[in-house]
Structure formats: C-alpha cells, structure tokens
C-alpha positions in Angstrom: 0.0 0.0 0.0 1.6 3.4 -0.8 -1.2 5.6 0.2 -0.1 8.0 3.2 -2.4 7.9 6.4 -3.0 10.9 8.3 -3.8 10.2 11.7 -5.1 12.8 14.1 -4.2 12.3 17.8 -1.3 10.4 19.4 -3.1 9.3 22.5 -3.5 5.1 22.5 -5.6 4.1 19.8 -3.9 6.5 17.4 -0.5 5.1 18.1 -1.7 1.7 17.7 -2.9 2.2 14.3 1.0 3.8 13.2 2.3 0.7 15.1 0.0 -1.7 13.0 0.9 0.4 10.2 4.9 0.6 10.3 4.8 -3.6 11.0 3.4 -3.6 7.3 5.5 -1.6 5.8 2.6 1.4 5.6 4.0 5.1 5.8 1.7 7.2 8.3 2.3 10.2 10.2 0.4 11.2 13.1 -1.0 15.0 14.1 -1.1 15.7 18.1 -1.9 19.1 19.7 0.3 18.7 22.5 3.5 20.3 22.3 5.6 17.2 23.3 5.5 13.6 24.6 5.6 15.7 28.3 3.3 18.2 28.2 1.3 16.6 30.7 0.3 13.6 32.8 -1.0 10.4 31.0 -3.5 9.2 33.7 -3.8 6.6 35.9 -3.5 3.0 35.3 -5.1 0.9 32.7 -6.4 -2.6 32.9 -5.6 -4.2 29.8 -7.8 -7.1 28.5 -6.4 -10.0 27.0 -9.3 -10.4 24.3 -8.9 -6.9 23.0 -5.9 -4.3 24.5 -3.4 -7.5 24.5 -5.0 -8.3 20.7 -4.1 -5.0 19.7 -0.6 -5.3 21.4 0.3 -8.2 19.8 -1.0 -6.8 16.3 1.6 -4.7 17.0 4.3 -6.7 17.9 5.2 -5.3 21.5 3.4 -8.1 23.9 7.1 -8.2 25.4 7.7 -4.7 26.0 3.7 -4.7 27.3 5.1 -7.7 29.9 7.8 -5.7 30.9 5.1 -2.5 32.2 2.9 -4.4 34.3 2.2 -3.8 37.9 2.3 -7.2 39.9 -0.8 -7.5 42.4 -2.7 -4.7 41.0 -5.3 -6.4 39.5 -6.7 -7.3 43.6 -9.9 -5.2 43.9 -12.1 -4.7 47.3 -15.5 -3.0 47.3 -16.2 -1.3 50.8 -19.5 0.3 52.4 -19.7 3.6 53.7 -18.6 3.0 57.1 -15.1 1.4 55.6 -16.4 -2.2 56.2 -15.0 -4.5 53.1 -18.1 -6.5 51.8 -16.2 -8.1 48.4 -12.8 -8.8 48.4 -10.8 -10.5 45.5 -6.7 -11.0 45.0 -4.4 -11.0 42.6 -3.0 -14.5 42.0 -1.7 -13.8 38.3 -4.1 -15.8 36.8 -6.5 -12.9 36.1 -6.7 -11.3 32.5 -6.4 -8.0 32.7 -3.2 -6.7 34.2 -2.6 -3.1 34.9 0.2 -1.0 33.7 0.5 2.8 33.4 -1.1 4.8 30.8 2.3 7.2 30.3 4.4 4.1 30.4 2.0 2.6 27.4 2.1 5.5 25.6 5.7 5.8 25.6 6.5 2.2 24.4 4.0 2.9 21.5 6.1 6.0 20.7 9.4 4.1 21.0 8.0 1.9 18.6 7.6 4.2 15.7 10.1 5.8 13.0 11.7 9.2 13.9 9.6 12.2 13.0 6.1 9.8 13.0 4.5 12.1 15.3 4.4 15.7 14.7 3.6 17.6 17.9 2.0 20.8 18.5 -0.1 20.3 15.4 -3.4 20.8 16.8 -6.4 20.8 14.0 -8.7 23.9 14.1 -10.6 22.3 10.7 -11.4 19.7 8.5 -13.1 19.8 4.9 -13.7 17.8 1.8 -12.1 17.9 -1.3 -14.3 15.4 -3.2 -12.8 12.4 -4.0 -11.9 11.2 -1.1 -9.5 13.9 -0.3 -9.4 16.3 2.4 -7.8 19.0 3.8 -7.2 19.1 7.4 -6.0 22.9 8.9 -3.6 23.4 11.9 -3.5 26.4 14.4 -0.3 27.7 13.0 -1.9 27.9 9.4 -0.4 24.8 8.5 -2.4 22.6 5.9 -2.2 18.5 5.0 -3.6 17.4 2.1 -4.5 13.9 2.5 -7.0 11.1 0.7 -6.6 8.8 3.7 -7.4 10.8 7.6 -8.3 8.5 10.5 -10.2 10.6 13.3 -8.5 9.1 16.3 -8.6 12.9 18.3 -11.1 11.8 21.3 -14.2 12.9 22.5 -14.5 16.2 20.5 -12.7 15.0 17.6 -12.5 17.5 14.8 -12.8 14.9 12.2 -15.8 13.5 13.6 -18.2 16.1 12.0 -16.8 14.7 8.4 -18.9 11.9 8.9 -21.7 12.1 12.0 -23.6 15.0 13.3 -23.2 13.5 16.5 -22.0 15.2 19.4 -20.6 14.2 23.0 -23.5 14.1 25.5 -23.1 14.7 29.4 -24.0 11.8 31.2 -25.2 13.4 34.7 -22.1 12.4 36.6 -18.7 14.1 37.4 -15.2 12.6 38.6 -13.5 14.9 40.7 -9.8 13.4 40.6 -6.9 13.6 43.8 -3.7 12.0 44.2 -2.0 11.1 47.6 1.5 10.7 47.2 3.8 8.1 49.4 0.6 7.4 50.7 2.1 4.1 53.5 3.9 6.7 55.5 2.1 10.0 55.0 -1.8 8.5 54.8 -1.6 5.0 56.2 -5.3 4.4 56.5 -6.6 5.5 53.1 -3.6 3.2 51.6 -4.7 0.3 54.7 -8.3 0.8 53.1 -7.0 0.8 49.4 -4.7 -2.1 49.8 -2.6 -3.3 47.1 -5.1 -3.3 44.0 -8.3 -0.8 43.8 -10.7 0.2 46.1 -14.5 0.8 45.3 -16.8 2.4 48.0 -20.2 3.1 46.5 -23.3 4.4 47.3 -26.1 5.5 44.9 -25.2 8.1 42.5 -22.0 8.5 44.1 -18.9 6.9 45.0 -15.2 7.3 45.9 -12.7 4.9 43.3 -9.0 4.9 44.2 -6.1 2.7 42.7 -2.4 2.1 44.1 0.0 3.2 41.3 3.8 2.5 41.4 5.0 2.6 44.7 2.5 4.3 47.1 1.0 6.9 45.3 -2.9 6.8 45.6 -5.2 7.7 42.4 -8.5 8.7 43.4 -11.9 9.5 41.5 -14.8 11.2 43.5 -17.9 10.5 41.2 -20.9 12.5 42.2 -24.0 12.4 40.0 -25.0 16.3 39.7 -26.1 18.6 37.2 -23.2 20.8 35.1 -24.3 23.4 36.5 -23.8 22.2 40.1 -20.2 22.1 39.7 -20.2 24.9 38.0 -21.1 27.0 41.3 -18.2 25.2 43.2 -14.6 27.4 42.6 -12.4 24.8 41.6 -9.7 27.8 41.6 -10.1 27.8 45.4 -8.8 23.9 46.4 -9.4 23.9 49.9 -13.1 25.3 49.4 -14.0 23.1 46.2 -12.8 19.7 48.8 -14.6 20.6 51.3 -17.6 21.0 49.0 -17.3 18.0 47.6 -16.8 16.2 50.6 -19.8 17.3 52.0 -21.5 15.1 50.0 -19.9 12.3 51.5 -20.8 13.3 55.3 -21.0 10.4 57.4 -18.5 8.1 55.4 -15.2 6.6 57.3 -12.5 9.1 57.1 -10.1 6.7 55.7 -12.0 7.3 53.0 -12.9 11.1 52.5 -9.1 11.3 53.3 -8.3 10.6 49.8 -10.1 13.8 48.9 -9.2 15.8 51.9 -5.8 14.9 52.1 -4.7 15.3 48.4 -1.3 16.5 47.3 -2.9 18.2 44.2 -5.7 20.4 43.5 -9.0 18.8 43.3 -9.9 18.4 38.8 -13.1 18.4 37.9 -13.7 15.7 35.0 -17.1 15.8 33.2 -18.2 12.8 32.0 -19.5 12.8 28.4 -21.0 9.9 25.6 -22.2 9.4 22.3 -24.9 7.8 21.7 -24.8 4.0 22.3 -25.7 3.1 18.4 -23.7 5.8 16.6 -22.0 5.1 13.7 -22.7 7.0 10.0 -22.4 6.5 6.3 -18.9 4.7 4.8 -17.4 8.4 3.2 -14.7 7.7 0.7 -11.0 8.9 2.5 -12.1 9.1 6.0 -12.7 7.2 9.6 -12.8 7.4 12.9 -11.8 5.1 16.5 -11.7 5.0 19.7 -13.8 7.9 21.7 -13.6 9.9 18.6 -16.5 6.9 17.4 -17.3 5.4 20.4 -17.1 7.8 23.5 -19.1 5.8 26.6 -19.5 6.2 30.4 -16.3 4.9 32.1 -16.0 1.0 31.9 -13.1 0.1 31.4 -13.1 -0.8 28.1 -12.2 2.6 26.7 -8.4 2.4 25.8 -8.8 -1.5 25.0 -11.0 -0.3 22.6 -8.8 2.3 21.2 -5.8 0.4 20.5 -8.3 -2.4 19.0 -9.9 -0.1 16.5 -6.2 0.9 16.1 -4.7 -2.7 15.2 -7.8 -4.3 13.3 -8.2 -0.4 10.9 -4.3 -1.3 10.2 -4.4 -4.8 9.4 -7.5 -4.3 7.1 -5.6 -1.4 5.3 -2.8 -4.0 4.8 -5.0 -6.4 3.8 -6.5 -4.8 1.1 -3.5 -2.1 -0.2 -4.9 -1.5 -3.3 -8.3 -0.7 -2.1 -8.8 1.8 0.8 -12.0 1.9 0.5 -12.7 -1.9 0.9 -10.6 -1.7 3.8 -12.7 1.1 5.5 -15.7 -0.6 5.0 -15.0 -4.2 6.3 -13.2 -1.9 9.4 -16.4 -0.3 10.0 -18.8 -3.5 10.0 -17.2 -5.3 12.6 -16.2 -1.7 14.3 -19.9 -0.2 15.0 -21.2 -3.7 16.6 -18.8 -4.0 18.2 -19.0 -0.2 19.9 -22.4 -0.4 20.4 -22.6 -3.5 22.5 -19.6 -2.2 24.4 -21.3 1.2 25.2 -24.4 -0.9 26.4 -22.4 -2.8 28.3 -20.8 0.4 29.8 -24.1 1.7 30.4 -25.3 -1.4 32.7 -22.2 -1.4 34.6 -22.4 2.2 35.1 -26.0 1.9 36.7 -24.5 -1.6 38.8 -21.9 0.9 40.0 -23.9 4.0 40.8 -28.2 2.8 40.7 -30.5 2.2 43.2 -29.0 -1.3 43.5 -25.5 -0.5 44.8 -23.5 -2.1 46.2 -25.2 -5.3 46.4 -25.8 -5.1 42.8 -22.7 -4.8 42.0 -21.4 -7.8 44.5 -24.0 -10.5 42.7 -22.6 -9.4 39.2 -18.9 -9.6 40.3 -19.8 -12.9 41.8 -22.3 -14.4 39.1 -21.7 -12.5 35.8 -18.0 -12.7 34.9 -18.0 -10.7 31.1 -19.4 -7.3 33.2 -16.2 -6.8 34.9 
C-alpha cells in the first residue's frame, strides 16, 4: 500500500494504528496538539484485556515490552460500604486477565515503537473539509495545511474529524469525577492506603462513589464520582482547592475518614472531570477517505473498556488497510462492519455497569454481578 495515512491524535488508539501500520510496511504520520510527549500527565492506570488491549498489542508486535510495564498485584480489587467495612474482596494470583500498567508508560513504548519524525507535535487541528474524491484537507492552528486522501479521526471525545462523517455530538451523562492523588501514601496517609490495599478500592453508594487505585510505589489515584447537574459544579470554585474539597466532601458526610481522606488529604488540586457519551448506536455513512476510532467513534460512560478499545480499532483499521492495499475503500468498510457492533454493545455494556456501579442497587448489585456475571467486569 503506498497511500499515506493521516492520523489525528497520538493518544492510545492512534498510536496503535502507526504501530500496525509501520509492521506492514505502511508510511503514516500522526498529528497531536500537545507540544511534546511531556506536556502533561498520561492518567492513571489501565487494565488491559487480553481479548482486545493485549490483541491489539500483539497486532503490533510489543506483547514483550507490554510484559515488561505491568504492575504485579494490581489487579486485587475490594468494594467497601460507607462505614469502611470490606463486603467483596478479591486478589491477585496472576491468573486474572487484565493486568494493569501505566497509561504514560504505554504510551511511551508505543512511541518508542515508531520511526523518527512519525509524530508531529504541537499540530493541533482547528478544521477539517472535503475535497471530493476522497481527499481532504485538514487545517492546523499555525496555518499549516495537510492534504491527504486517507485521515483516520483518532482525536477523542471532541474530535475534529468526527463532523466529516456524523452529526453527532458528546452528550453529558449526569455524573462528574472529581480526581486527587495522595503521594507516598504508607507513610504519610496510612489508613486510606490500609483501606485501598494493594489493588483498587470501590466504596459506593447511589449516584455516588469514591474509586481509588495504588499506582507504582504508594502513590494513591482517586476519583470522587458525584451524579450532579453541570451546573452544580459549576457553582463550586475549583480555583479555590481547599473550598472546592470541602464542598465536595460534603457530600460524603458520614463516610469513614479513611475514606474522604483521599479527597481531603490530596497532594494536588482537586480536577473536575465531566463525563461525556455518544450515543450507544452511533455510527454514519462509509465516506470515501475518512474514519474514525476509539472515543472519537465510540465515547461511553467509564467501563473500562475505553483504551482496549482504542488500541483495538487501532490494530484491526491497520491490518484491514494491509489487507487490502490497493483498495482503501474496501478496507474502511470491512473496518467499520465489525467496528460499529462491536461499539455499540460495548457502550451498552458500559451503560449497565455504570447503573451496577452508581443505581438504586448499589453495592449489592454490583457484588451479585462480580460474583455471578463474569463478562461485566
């Protein structure tokens, strides 16, 4: 295949696709806003599934490197009540299937994985138009223009390529994370790390909950989710840390203060993280030139399943364009089949467990589907 790809955003899924892509041979450069691989923090950790993340990885020849990132014991979860009482507890014996690494530390092997000059930074796309024929023009912020008659849309939730295809647009979902850290968390906070253990903590109540996660060492990654209006948090001054916290965690009044502590207690300003979707069935008409992946197609309530999904649309777009390199267009098409089923019934599925984790029914709920219904976790 000797047609170029232009690929918008370096975050997982796009990454994937250049990976996929270089392995056969297929040139590809990829567009990011950011300024450089640094310009900020990558998130937390990722679980990464064996039937879909660990696909895509070995689509791309780095299950090795992948190996060499994961977190021993961090797959061990523990789902407590309000009061800091543990009511499901389950370890990590290394026979589960979705080991957890660090997002940054992904990202970076994906970037170590490609050519020299692959990814050009501080490119960030302020429009996109047709050219007929299935070329298009994309526009950068410093005037810049590509020219290209093969652009993949993998630039997230308010992708700029999106409107090329679909009309659709990022719907708020009702709830909000507000994210903390706790560093060196076994000396500094030794309860909330007691209470987190060595794996993830859940302690959930309906339409609301506090999620934390032991990182490397004993650092403590926290999200608050509250289910409130936009304009709820919009009152609260997230410019003022100490008054935002103890906002928030008045919400939580009456929890165990091993718990609240990993809002109170945070070493960085609270962040307020609205949580957005598409709709569960979106997908549009095949458009010569042109596609999308990961939340750029398929943006869902937290499940999970969001970077798996990414760096799967990644690997299985690249090995169809290598599969059919005289024919883009075949390639897009037999993509998108098996990529819009596929979305939908994991946006579904994101919507049940997002009720299991935040309706009427939690945490009980939640406990009979860990322990009777493997595929929802």
């Amino acid at each position: 295949m000797t047609t170029h790809v232009t690929i918008i955003g370096a975050g997982l899924g796009g990454l994937t696709l250049a990976r996929v892509l270089h392995v056969h041979g297929i040139p590809a450069t990829v567009h990011e806003a950011e300024a450089s691989p640094a310009a900020r923090a990558q998130g937390g950790m990722l679980d990464i599934h064996d039937h879909d993340g660990q696909a895509a990885l070995e689509a791309a020849g780095l299950m090795d490197e992948f190996r060499a990132l994961v977190l021993e014991g961090r797959q061990a979860m523990r789902l407590l009540d309000e009061g800091g009482a543990v009511l499901f507890e389950e370890a990590d014996d290394g026979s589960g299937g979705r080991p957890e690494v660090l997002r940054g530390e992904l990202r970076r092997t994906l970037l170590d994985s490609l050519p020299a000059g692959t990814v050009r930074w501080g490119h960030k796309v302020t429009g996109t138009r047709a050219l007929g024929e299935g070329r298009h023009e994309v526009t950068f912020a410093d005037g810049d223009t590509v020219i290209t008659s093969l652009l993949v849309g993998a630039d997230g939730a308010w992708s700029r390529v999106r409107p090329l295809l679909s009309g659709a647009e990022p719907r708020y979902i009702g709830m909000s994370f507000v994210e903390t850290y706790l560093f060196d968390a076994d000396t500094r906070h030794p309860a909330a790390a007691k209470a987190v253990g060595g794996g993830s903590l859940l302690a959930l109540a309906p339409g609301k909950g506090i999620q934390a996660h032991r990182e490397k060492g004993d650092t403590l990654h926290t999200y608050v989710a509250l289910t409130r209006p936009q304009e709820w948090f919009a009152a609260v001054d997230f410019g003022d840390p100490v008054a935002a916290t103890a906002r928030i965690v008045r919400e939580f009044d009456g929890w165990a203060p091993e718990l609240t502590a990993l809002l109170t207690d945070s070493d960085t300003a609270p962040l307020l993280r609205p949580l957005h979707a598409l709709p569960v069935d979106h997908r549009w008409e095949r458009v010569p030139g042109v596609t999308l992946l990961g939340d750029a197609a398929h943006l869902s309530a937290p499940n999970g399943e969001g970077a798996n999904l990414a760096m799967y649309d990644g690997a299985e777009l690249g090995k169809a364009l290598a599969a059919h390199p005289d024919d883009v267009e075949a390639a897009l098409a037999e993509y998108e089949r098996s990529l819009f089923p596929r979305s939908a019934r994991a946006a579904a599925d994101g919507t049940r467990l997002h009720e299991l984790l935040f309706g009427d029914t939690t945490p009980h709920g939640l406990i009979s589907a860990f322990t009777e219904d493997e595929p929802t976790r």
